[in-house]
C-alpha positions as CSV (number, residue, x, y, z in Angstrom):
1,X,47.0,-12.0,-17.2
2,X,44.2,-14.6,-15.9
3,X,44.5,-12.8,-12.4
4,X,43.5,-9.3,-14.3
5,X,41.0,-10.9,-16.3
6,X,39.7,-12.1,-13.0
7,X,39.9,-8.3,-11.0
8,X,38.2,-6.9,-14.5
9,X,34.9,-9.1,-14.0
10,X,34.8,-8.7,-10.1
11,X,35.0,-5.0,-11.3
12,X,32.2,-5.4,-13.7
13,X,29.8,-6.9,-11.2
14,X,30.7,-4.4,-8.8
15,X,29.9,-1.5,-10.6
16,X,26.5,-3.6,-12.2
17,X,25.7,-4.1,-8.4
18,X,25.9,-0.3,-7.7
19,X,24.0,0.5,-10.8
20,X,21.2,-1.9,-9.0
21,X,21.4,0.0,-6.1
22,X,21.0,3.5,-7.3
23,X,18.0,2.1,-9.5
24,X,16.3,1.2,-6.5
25,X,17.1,3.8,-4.6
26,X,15.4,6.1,-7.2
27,X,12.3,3.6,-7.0
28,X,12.1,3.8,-3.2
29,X,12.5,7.8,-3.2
30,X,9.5,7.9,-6.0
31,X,7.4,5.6,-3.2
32,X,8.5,8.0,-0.5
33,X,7.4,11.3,-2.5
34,X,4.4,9.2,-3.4
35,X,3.6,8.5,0.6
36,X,4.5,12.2,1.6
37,X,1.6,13.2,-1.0
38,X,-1.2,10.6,0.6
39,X,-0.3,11.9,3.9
40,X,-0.2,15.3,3.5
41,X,-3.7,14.9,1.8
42,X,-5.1,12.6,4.4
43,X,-4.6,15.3,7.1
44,X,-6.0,18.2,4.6
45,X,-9.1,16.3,4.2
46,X,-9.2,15.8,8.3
47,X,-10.0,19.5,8.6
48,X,-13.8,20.4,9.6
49,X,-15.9,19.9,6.1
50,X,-13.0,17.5,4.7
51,X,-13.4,14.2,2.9
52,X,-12.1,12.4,6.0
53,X,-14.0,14.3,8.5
54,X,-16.5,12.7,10.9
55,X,-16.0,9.2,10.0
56,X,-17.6,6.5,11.8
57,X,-17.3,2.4,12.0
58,X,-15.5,1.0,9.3
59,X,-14.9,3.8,7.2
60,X,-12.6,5.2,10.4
61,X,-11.3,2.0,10.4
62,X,-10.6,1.5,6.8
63,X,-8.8,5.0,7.4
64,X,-6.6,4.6,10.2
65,X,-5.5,1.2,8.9
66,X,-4.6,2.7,5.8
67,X,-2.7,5.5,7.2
68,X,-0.7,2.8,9.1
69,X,-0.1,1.1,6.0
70,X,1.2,4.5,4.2
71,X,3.8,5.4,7.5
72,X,4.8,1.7,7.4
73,X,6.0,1.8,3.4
74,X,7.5,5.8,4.4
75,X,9.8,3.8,6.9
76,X,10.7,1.2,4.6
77,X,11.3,3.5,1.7
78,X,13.6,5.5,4.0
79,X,15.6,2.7,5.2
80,X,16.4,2.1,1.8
81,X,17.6,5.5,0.8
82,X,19.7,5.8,4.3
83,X,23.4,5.0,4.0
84,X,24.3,2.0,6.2
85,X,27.5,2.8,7.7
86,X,30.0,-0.5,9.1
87,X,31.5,-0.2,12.6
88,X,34.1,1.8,13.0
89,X,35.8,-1.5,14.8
90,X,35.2,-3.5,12.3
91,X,36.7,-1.2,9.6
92,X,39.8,-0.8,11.2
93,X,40.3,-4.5,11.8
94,X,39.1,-5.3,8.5
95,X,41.8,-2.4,6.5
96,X,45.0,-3.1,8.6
97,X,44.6,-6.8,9.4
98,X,43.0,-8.2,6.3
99,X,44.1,-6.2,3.4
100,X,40.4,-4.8,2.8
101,X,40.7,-1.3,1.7
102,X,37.9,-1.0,-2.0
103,X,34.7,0.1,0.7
104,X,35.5,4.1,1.7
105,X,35.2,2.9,5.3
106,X,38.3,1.1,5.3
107,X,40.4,3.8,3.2
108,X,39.4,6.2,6.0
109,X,40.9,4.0,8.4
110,X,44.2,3.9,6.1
111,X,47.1,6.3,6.0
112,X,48.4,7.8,2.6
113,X,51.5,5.1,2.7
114,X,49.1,1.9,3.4
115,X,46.9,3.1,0.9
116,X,49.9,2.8,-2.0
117,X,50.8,-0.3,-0.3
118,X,47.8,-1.7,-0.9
119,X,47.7,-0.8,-4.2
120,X,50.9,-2.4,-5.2
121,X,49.6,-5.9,-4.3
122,X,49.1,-8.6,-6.7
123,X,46.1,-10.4,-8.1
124,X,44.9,-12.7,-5.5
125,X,45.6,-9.7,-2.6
126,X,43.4,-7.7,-4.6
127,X,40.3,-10.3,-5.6
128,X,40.5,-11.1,-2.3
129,X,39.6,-7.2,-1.3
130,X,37.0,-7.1,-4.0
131,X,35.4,-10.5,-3.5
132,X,34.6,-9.3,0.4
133,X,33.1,-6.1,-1.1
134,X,31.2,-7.6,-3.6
135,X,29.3,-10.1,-0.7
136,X,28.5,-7.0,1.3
137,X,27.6,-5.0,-2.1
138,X,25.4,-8.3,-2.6
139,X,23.6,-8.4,0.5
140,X,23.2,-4.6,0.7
141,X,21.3,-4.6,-2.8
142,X,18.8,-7.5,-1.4
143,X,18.3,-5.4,1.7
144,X,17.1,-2.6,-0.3
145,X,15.2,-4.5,-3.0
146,X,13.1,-6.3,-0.2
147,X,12.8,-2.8,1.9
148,X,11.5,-1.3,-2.1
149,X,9.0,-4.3,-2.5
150,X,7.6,-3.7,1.1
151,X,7.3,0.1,0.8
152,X,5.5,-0.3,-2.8
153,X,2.6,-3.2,-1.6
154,X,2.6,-1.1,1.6
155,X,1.5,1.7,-0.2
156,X,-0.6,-0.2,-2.6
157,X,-2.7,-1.7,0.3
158,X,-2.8,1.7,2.0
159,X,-3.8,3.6,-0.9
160,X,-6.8,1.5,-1.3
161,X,-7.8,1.0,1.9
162,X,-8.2,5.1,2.3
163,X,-10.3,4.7,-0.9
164,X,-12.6,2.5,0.7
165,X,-12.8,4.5,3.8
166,X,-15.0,7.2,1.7
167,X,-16.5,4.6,-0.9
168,X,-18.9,1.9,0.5
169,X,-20.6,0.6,-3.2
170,X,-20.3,-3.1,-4.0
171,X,-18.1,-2.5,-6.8
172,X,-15.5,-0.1,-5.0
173,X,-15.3,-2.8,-2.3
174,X,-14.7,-5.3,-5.6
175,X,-12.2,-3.2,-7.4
176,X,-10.2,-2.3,-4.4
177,X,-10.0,-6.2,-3.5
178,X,-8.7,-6.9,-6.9
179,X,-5.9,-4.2,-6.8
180,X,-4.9,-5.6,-3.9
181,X,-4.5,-9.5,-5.0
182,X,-3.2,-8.3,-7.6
183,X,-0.5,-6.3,-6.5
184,X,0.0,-8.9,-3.4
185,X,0.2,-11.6,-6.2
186,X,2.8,-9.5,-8.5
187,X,4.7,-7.8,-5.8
188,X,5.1,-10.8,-3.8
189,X,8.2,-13.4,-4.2
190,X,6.1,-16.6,-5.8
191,X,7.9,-19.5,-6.6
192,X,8.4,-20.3,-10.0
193,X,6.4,-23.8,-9.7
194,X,3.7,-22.1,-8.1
195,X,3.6,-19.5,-11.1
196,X,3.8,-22.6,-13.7
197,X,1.3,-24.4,-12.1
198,X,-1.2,-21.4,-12.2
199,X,-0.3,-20.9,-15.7
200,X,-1.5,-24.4,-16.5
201,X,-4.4,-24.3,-14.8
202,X,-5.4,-21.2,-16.7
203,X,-4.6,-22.7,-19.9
204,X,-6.1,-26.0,-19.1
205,X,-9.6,-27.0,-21.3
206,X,-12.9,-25.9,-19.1
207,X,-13.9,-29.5,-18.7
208,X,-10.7,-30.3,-16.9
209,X,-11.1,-27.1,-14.9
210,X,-14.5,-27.7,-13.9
211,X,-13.7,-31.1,-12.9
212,X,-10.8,-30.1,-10.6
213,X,-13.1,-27.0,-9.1
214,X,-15.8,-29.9,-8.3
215,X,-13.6,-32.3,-6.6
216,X,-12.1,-29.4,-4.5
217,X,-15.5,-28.2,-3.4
218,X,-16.7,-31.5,-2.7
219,X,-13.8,-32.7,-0.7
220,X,-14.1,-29.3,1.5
221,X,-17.6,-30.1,1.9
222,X,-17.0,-33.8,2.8
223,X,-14.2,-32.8,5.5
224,X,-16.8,-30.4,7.0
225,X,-19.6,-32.7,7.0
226,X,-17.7,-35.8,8.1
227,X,-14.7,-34.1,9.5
228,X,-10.9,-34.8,8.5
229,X,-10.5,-38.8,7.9
């Protein structure tokens, strides 16, 4: 009974590991629809009398950068959507040799007869199947959340770069900045600390904030002046 108990929750995280993965993959395929779009307009407003045509100095820059940026979050949105197939080596050893057979790899490397074999095993056999799947299942998931977080500041940064590469006010060159520490600041992995500290700086009094901003500036100032001690 404890060794069913034990194959029911390795069950349960498998199946919450695959719903992860089919969440993200919907997330990466709504980042790759949303690239498709920016590059299908960038090269309709390339065309003679377009938005993007005849730009010069930074503007062409701002562009081409930012149509970098959109390809670069494409190719990480679709390496999260493609399947990642194992060797076919590997599969083999792994289903006749070590009693894997939950991945469809390794049944496809099994006959009818090991297949009912397999299943006929006890508890420990069996966890031992499902805790290998479950590491690859694991790593699998992170692969495709990092890819996810990539394609989405990617196309965050690329997006707003091709905004400025029409728009040259102050305040577009302000607001685009800001979206993009923001979304840097969000979409990047920040340590906890580093987010509690933050938080108590933000909350601390004025006075205290003040003080801390002064001693900053005039210890930058001192190391320029006299140079690091």
């Amino acid at each position: 009974m404890r060794d069913k108990a034990r194959v029911d929750t390795a069950w349960e995280i498998q199946k919450a590991l695959l719903d992860w993965n089919g969440r993200v993959d919907i997330r990466a395929t709504f980042t790759l629809t949303i690239d498709t779009a920016l590059i299908g307009a960038v090269i309709a407003l390339s065309t003679d009398g377009g938005l993007f045509a005849g730009l010069g100095g930074a503007s062409r820059v701002f562009n081409f950068v930012g149509v970098a940026f959109v390809f670069a979050s494409a190719l990480c949105a679709v390496a999260v959507v493609t399947p990642v197939l194992r060797r076919r080596s590997v599969l083999q050893s792994e289903a006749r040799n070590h009693n894997k057979f939950i991945y469809y790899g390794h049944l496809r490397q099994l006959s009818d007869t090991e297949i009912h074999r397999y299943l006929e095993l006890d508890g420990p056999a069996i966890l031992g199947a499902l805790s290998h799947e479950l590491k690859y299942t694991g790593d699998n998931a992170w692969r495709k959340n990092r890819f996810t977080q990539l394609a989405l500041l990617f196309t965050t940064v690329g997006s707003v770069l091709l905004f400025l590469s029409f728009q040259t006010t102050i305040w577009a060159y302000a607001v685009a900045v800001g979206l993009m520490v923001f979304f840097v600041f969000v979409l990047h992995p920040v340590r906890q600390d580093r987010i509690d500290d933050l938080k108590r700086y933000l909350l601390a009094p004025v006075p205290t904030r003040l003080r801390r901003n002064l001693a900053i500036r005039w210890g930058r100032f001192a190391r320029w002046l006299w140079g690091p001690e």
